[in-house]
N, C-alpha and C positions, 0 to 999 in steps of 0.2 A: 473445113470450117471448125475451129475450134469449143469444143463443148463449152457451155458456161459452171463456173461453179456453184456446186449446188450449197443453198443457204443452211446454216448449220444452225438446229434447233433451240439450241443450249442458248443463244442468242435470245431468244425469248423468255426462257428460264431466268437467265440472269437481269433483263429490263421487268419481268413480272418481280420478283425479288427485291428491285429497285425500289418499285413502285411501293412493293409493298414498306419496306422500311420508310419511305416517305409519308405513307397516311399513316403509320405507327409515330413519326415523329407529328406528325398534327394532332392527334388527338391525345397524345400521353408525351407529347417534351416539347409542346409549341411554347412553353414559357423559354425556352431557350433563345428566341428568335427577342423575345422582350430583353434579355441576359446581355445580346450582344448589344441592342442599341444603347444599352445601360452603358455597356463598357465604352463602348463609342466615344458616348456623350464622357464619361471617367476621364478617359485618355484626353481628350480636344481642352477641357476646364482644367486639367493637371498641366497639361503641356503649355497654354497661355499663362498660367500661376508660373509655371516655371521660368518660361524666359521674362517674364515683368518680375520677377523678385531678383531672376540672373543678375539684369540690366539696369537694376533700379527703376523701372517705369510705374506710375503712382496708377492704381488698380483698384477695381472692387470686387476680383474674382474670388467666387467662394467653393474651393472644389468638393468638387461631390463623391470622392474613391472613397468616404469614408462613411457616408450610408447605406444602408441595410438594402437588399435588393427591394424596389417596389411590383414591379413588373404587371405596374398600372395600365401598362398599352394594347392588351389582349383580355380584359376582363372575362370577357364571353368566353375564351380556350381554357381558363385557369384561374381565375379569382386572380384579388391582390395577397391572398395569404400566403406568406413563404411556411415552407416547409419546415416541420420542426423537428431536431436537433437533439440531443440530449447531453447539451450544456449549455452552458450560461453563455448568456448574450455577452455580457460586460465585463471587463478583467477584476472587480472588485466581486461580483456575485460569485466569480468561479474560486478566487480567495477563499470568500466564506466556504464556499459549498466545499472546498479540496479542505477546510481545514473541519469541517463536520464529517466529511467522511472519513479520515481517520481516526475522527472521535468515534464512528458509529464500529468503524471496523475494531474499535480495541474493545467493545463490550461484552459482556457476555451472555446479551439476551445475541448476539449475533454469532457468538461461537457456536452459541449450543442451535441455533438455528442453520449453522452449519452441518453439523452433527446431524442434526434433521436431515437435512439435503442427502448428505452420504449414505445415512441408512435407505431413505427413499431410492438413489441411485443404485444402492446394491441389490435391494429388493427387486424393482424389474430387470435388472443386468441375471440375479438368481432364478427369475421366471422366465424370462428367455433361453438362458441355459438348460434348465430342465425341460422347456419346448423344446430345443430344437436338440438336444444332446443324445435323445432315443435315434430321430431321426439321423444323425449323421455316426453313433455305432451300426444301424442296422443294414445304413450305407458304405462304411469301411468294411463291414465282416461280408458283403454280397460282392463289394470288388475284391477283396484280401479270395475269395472264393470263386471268381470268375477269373480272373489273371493266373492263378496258381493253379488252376483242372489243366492234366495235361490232356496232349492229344499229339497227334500225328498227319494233321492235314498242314502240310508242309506248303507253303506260300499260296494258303488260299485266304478267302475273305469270309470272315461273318456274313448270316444275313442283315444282322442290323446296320455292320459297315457298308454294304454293300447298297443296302436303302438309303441310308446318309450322304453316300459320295452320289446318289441320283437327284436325290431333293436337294444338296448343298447346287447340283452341278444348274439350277434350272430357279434358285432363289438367289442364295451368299453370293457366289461366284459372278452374276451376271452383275449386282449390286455394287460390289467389291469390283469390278471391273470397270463400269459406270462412273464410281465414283471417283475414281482414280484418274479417268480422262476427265470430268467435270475439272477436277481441280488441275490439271495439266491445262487446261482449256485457258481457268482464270487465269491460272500464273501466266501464259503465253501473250492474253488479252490483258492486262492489268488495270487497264480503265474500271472496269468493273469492282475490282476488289478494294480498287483506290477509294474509288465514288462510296462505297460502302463504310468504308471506314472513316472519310473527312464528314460522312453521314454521325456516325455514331460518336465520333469525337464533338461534331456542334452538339449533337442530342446532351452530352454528358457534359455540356461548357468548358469543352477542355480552350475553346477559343478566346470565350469571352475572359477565363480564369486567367491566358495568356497577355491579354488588353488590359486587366485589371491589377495585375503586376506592372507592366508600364509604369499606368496609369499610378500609382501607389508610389513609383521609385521614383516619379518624377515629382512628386510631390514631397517626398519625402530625402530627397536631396537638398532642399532649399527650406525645408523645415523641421526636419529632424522630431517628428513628433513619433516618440516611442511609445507614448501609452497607449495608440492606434495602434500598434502592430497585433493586440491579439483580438481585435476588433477584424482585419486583415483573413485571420485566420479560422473566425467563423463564420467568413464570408464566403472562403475557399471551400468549408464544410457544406454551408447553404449550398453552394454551383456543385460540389459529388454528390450531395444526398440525394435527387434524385434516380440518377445512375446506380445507386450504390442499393438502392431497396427495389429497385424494378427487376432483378437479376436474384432468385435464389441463394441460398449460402454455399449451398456445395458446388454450385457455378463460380462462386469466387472464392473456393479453393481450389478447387480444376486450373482456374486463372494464375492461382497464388503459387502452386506447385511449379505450373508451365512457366512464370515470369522467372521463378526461382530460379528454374533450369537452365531458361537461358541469359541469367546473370551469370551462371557458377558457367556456363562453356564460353561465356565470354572471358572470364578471369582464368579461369584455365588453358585458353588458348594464347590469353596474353600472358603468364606465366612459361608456356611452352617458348613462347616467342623469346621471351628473356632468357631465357636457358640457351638458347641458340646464339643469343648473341655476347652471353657468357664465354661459349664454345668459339665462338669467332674472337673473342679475347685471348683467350689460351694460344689459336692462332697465329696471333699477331704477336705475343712474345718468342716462338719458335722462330728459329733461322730456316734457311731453303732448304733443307734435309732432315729429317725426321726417321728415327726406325724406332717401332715400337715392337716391343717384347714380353713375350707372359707364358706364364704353364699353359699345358693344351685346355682349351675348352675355355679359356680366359676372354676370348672373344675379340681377341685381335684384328683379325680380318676384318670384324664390325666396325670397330674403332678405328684404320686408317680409311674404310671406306666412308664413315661418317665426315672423319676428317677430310677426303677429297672433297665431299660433296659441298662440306661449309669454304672450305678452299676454293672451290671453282664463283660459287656469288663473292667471297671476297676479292676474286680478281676483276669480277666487270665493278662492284661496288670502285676500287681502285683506280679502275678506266673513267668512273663518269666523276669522280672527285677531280680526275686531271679535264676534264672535260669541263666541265665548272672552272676549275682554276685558268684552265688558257682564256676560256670566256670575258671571265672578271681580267684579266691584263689588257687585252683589248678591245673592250666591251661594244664599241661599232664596227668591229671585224663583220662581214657578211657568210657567217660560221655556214648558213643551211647551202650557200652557193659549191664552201669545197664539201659540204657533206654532199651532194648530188654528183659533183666530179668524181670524189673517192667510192662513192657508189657504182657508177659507171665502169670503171675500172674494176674492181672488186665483180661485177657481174661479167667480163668481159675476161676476166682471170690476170688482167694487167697487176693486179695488188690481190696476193695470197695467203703472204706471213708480214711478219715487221718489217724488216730490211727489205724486201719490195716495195712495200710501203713507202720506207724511208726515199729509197732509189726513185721512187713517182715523183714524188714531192721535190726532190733535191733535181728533176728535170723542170719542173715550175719554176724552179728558182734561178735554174739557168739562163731559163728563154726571159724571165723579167729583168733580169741583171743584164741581158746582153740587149732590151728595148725597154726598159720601165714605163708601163703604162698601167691605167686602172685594171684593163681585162685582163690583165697574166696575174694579175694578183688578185684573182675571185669578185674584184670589181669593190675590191677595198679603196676608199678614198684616203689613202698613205700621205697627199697632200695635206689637207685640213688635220688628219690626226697620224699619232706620232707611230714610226714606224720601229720604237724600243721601248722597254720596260727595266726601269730601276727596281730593282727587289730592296734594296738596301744593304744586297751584298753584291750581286752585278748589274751587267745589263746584259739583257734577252734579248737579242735581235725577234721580229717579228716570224720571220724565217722558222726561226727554231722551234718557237710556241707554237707554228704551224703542225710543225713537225710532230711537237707533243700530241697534239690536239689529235691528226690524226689517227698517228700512229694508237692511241688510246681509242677513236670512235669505230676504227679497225676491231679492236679486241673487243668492245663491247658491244659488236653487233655480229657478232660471228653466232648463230645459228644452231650451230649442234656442239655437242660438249667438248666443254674445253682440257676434259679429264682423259688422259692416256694413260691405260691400263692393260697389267697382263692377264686381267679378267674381267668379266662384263661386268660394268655399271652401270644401272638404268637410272635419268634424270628426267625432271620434268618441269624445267623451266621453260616459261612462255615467256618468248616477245608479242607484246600487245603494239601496237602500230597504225595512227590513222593517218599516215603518211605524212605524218612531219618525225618530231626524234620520237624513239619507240623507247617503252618503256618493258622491265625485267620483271615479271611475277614469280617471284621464289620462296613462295613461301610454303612451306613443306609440310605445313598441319592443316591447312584448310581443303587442300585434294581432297576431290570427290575420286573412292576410287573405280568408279566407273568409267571415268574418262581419263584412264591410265594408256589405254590402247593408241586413244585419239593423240594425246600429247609428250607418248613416251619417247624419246632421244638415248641412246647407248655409248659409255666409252668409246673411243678409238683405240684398234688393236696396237698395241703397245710393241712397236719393233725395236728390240736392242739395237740393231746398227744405228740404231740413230743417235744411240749413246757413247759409240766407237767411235775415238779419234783414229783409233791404229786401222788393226786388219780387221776386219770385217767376216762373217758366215757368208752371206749371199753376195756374191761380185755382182757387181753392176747394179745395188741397191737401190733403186729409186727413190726410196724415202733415207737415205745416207744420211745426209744431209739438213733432214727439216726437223731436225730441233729445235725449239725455241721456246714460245711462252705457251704455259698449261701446268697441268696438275699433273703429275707423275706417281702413280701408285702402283708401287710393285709386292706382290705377295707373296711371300714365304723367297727374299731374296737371297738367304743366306745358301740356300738350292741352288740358286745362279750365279754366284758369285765366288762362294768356298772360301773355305778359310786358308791359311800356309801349310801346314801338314797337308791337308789335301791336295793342296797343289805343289806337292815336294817334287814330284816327276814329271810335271808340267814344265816343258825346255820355254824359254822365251824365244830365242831364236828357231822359230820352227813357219814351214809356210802356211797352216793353219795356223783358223783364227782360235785363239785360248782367253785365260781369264789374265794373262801375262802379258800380250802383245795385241791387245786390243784398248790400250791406251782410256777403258770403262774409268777408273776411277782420276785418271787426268778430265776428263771431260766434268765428273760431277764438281769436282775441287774448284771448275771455271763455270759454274753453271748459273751461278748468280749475275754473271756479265752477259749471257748470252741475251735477255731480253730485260733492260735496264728504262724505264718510261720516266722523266722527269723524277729520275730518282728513286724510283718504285721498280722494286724486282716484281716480275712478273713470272717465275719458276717458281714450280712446290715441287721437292721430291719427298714420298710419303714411301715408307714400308717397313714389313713387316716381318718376322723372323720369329723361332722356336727360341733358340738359345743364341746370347751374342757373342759367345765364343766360336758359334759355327762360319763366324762373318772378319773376314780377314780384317784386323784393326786399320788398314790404310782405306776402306769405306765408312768401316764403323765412326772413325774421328771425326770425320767431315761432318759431323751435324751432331744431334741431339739425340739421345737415347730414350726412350721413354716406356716404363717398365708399369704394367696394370698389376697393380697390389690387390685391388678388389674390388665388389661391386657391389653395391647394396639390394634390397630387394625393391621390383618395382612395385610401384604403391601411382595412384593419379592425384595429380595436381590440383581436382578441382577443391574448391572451397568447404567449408563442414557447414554451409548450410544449402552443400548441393541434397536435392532428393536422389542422387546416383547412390548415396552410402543407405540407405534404407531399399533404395532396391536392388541394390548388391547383394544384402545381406538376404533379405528377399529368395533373391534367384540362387546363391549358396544353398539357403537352407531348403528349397524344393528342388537344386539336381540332384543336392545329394542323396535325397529321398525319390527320386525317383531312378535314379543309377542303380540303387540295391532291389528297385522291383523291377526295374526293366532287366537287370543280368538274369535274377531266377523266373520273369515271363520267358523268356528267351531260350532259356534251358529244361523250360517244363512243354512250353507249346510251339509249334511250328507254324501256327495260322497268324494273322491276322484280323486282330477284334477293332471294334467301336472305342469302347474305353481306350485303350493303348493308342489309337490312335486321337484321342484327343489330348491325353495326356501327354505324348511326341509334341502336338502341335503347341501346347504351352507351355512345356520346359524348351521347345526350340524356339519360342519367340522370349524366355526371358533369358538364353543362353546366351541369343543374338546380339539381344540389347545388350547384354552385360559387356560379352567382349567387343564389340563393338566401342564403347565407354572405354574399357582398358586398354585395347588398341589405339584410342586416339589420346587419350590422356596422362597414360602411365607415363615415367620419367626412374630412370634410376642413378645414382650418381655413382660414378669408377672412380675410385682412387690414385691415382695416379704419383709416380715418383720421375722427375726430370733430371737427367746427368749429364754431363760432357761427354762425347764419344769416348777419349778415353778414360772414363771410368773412372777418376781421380778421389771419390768416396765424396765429393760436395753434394747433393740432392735437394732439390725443391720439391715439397709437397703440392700437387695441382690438384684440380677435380676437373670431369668432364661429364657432361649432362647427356646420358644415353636416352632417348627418346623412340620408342617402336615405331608413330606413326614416319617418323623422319627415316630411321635405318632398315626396318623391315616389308617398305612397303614396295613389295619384289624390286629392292636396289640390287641386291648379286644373290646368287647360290651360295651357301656356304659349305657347298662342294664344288665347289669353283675350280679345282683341276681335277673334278672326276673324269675330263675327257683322258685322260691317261691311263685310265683303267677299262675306259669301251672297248678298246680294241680285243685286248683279253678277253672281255666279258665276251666279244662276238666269237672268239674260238675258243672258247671251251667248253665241254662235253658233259661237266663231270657237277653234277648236284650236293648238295649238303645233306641227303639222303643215302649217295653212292659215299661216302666217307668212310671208311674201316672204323670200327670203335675200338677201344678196348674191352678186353673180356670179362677183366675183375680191377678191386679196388687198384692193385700195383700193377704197372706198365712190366709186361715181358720184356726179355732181352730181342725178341722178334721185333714186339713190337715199338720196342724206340727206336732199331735201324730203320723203322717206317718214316720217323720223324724228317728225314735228312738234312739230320743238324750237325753244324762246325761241331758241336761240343762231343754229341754223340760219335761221330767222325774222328774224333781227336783220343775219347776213349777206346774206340775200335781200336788205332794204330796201334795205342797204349799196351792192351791185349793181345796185340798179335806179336808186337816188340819183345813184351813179357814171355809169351809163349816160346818164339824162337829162341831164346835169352836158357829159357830151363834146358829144352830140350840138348841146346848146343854144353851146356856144362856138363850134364849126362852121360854125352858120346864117348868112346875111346877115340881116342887122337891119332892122327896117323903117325905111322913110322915119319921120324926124324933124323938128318944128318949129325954125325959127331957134335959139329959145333954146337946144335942146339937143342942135343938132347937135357933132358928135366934128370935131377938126381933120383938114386932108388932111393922111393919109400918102404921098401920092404915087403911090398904087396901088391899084385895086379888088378886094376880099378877096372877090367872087364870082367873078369871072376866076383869080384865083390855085385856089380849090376846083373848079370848074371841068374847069382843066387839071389 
């Protein structure tokens, strides 16, 4: 027997809440309910005024959008007096009144009444400072003197800390935790939060103000009466002013601040967006080969990874443009019948790459050609409509555009990335799908990254053979062969590939595989035909290199070189009237102030107090915010220079829009072939502690043999060359035959050594 679920409380909280906002709208905004019939009635007399003036029909309607609210229908809730305003009713009274008050403002009984003001304002601004200025020295000099007493109770706790974390743990905490599921509650149930708000929006006439524009535009399409409009506008004022005095001031700045905020991450995330597709422009002037190059630390590896990642939505963006385009050729094609056939297949592993693809499709076309009927052609009716397409440079058999069609809903429904790499790339495109065509989520600044786990996808290992026309490393390669369309990003290629000198001693004719007789740079030279869709290449090769000299010219020519000149600093996108720059500045000026007293708390005392701990907890909530802000919004722009592989001295000046939250949100390591140094790391023994030093400022002669350096190596021989060199010219020589005895010098050179 299944338990029943038990009724969750918060249920009542939130229908008491309800309620209560509704007898708050009875007794303090029932004139709202008068607002709307007003507008009603506005809307019904404008919109008859309108089509009898439209249609010429002879009429006596006299519309009413341009009287004053009465809100005669509820006398008893509210009177009929509207609320008042602090301006003029009429556009002639506001004339005057605008033109008296800059008569009043240029006088000088109001300057010096100014003046008045200011001394008053400095005078309690000076009384409060002398209040409360005792108070917060005698509070700086008591923490300056509890932070800085050392001690030696090494990771223990105050007693005050220790009373704090009991009363937070049985007050804050339960609250703080509480309230966190309430609002997970609402957001889950949204009826409630809805109900609340279309509550507060009639309270404030945002409805009726909405009826009351109608009501005015239709009226005012067929009569053009402009001296109404600032009539309009203090009518707009009369429907806020209620709302707008029921509400505190500092509640609507709280408002003013929060609306602000999320204008400016609205314009900064459409800004981030347009950068992105800046970067997809840069793109699309690139041919299928790309090697980008820079001094170390230039950020290379960032930069073709970025580039795959906008490279890989470029390619289904590609797929569903051809998908669109076969549609419109024959727009009563029954397109979802071969999507469910090429789906079948595609689950069934019958269709895996393109040219499977292709092979499925070109057997539909066999068995129709050899019985033409509606069902071998997806139950296209071919009779009534036509089975070709005129472009106005050919004609497209239907067959073919089949072909496009799927061969394109193929690539653009493929699942995990389309990016083959010789190092990991994490992506996090989602197909969204209510089982008809599914749609691409790629947008790369809106990640939540909590659900990086849930929806993260990684490169595919990047097998060279698949790039080998010739001989091949592993015989019997399974993946030989499946090359075709994707992103190809290769890192630090010129390691794999080598340049001519280095491969001076490199035979071609050998039965291993080499950088000679692996046919690599035949394959790249044809890599733009390998996956060719209505005209659309569907290969990127991306990489990336130290120096382009280390990259033998017969790869390097094949495409485009592209060389990082520089990078500016990142700075965020958002707007100068986000509140982020105030509390950027904010959170700068208290870490910095708090880093210089946490280093010497840190070094004076070994415990754990109250203070420092609370002081942690709020430079770590405006640390959060901040980079959090700069994580999602910074932007820096690389400089970039574009040349022909070979190097001919032409150069284009590019830019390209580096963005954090897009490239660093765990996309790779940027020790990305540290696996080459584990194994090392697992056998050796020897620490950066066991290391010999030297002794004094100049290295002994000991100790450079320590070094085991070519150069040092090359001196030693030097030295011993030298040595054997003296000693041998030193020696007496041995006895010689006739033939090749030396003439007398008059003196024996063993007597002369000798002595």
């Amino acid at each position: 027997m299944t338990r029943e679920k038990q009724f969750d409380y918060r249920h009542i909280i939130c229908i008491a809440v309800t309620l209560g906002f509704v007898v708050l709208g009875i007794f303090k905004f029932f004139g709202s309910v008068g607002r709307l019939i007003e507008s009603c009635r506005d809307v019904g007399l404008s919109a008859a005024y309108y089509f009898c003036e439209l249609f010429r029909i002879p009429h006596t309607i006299t519309p009413t959008v341009n009287d004053f609210p009465k809100i005669s229908f509820f006398d008893f809730m509210g009177g009929t007096e509207a609320p008042a305003i602090p301006i003029p009713q009429e556009w002639q009274e506001f004339k005057e009144s605008w033109g008296v008050y800059w008569q009043t403002w240029a006088t000088s009984e109001n300057f010096f009444a100014y003046l008045a003001f200011l001394g008053d304002l400095l005078y309690w601004l000076s009384m409060f400072v002398l209040c409360v200025l005792p108070f917060i020295i005698v509070l700086y000099v008591a923490l300056q003197k509890l932070l800085k007493t050392g001690n030696d109770r090494h990771g223990e706790e105050t007693k005050p800390l220790r009373l704090f974390k009991r009363v937070a743990a049985v007050t804050y905490r339960p609250v703080k935790h509480w309230l966190i599921s309430f609002f997970v509650f609402l957001r889950e149930r949204g009826v409630y939060w809805k109900l609340w708000l279309v509550l507060w929006l009639f309270y404030f006439n945002v409805f009726a103000i909405g009826l009351e524009f109608i009501a005015f535009y239709l009226y005012f399409v067929v009569s053009f009466d402009f001296l109404n409009i600032y009539r309009q506008v203090y009518k707009l004022l009369l429907d806020l002013w209620p709302g707008l005095i029921f509400f505190p001031a500092w509640c609507w700045g709280v408002a003013t601040v929060l609306l602000l905020g999320h204008i400016a991450k609205k314009r900064g995330y459409a800004r981030l967006r347009r950068n992105e597709r800046r970067n997809r422009g840069f793109l699309n002037e690139r041919g299928v080969v790309t090697i980008v190059g820079g001094v170390m630390g230039a950020g290379k590896t960032a930069l073709i990874t970025d580039m795959a990642l906008s490279a890989e939505v470029q390619l289904r963006d590609q797929a569903f443009e051809i998908i669109v385009e076969s549609d419109l050729k024959f727009p009563f094609f029954p397109w979802s019948a071969l999507e469910s056939e090429l789906k079948r297949a595609i689950a069934f592993h019958g269709v895996y790459s393109v040219p499977s693809c292709k092979a499925w499709l070109n057997k539909k076309k066999l068995r129709w050609q050899k019985s033409p009927c509606r069902e071998k052609m997806f139950g296209y009716d071919y009779e009534r409509y036509s089975l070709t397409y005129d472009d106005g440079h050919k004609i497209a058999d239907v067959w073919q555009v089949l072909g496009d069609y799927a061969c394109a809903y193929f690539i653009y429904t493929v699942q995990s990335s389309l990016i083959l790499a010789n190092y990991s790339i994490r992506t996090d495109n989602v197909m969204q799908s209510a089982g008809h065509f599914p749609v691409w989520d790629s947008d790369f600044f809106s990640r939540d990254s909590r659900t990086q786990a849930a929806i993260s996808r990684h490169a595919h290992i990047h097998d060279f053979d698949m790039l080998r026309l010739g001989k091949i490393l592993l015989q019997n390669n399974p993946n030989r062969n499946a090359f075709g369309f994707g992103v190809y990003a290769i890192t630090e290629i010129d390691k794999e590939r080598k340049n001519t000198p280095e491969l001076a001693e490199v035979k071609r004719n050998t039965d291993e595989c080499n950088q000679k007789n692996d046919l690599f740079n035949v394959l790249l030279k044809m890599s733009r035909h390998a996956c060719v869709i209505a005209n659309r290449v569907f290969v990127k090769v991306i990489a990336d290199l130290q120096r382009f000299g280390s990259l033998g010219g017969d790869v390097r020519e094949l495409g485009e070189v592209v060389t990082i000149e520089g990078q500016s600093e990142l700075s965020p996108v958002l707007p100068f009237f986000s509140p982020f720059w105030f509390g950027s500045m904010l959170s700068e000026w208290v870490l910095q102030k708090f880093v210089g007293l946490y280093y010497e708390y840190r070094y004076l005392r070994g415990d754990d107090c109250l203070t420092m701990y609370i002081l942690k907890s709020l430079a770590s909530v405006l640390q959060r915010h901040d980079r959090r802000v700069h994580n999602t919004f910074d932007c820096a722009t690389l400089a970039l220079t574009v040349e022909s592989g070979k190097q001919d001295g032409e150069q284009l000046s590019r830019k390209w829009y580096k963005m954090p939250k897009k490239i660093y949100a765990n996309r790779y390591s940027t020790d990305c072939l540290a696996g080459i140094f584990e194994r090392r790391a697992e056998q050796n023994t020897v620490g950066l502690d066991d290391l010999p030093e030297y002794a004094g400022e100049r290295a002994t002669w000991e100790e450079l043999q320590k070094q085991n350096s070519f150069f040092q190596r090359d001196m030693t021989s030097v030295d011993e060359l030298t040595d054997e060199q003296t000693v041998e010219s030193f020696s007496v020589p041995a006895p010689r035959d006739s033939a090749d005895r030396r003439p007398d010098l008059g003196y024996d050179p063993a007597e002369i050594l000798r002595r």
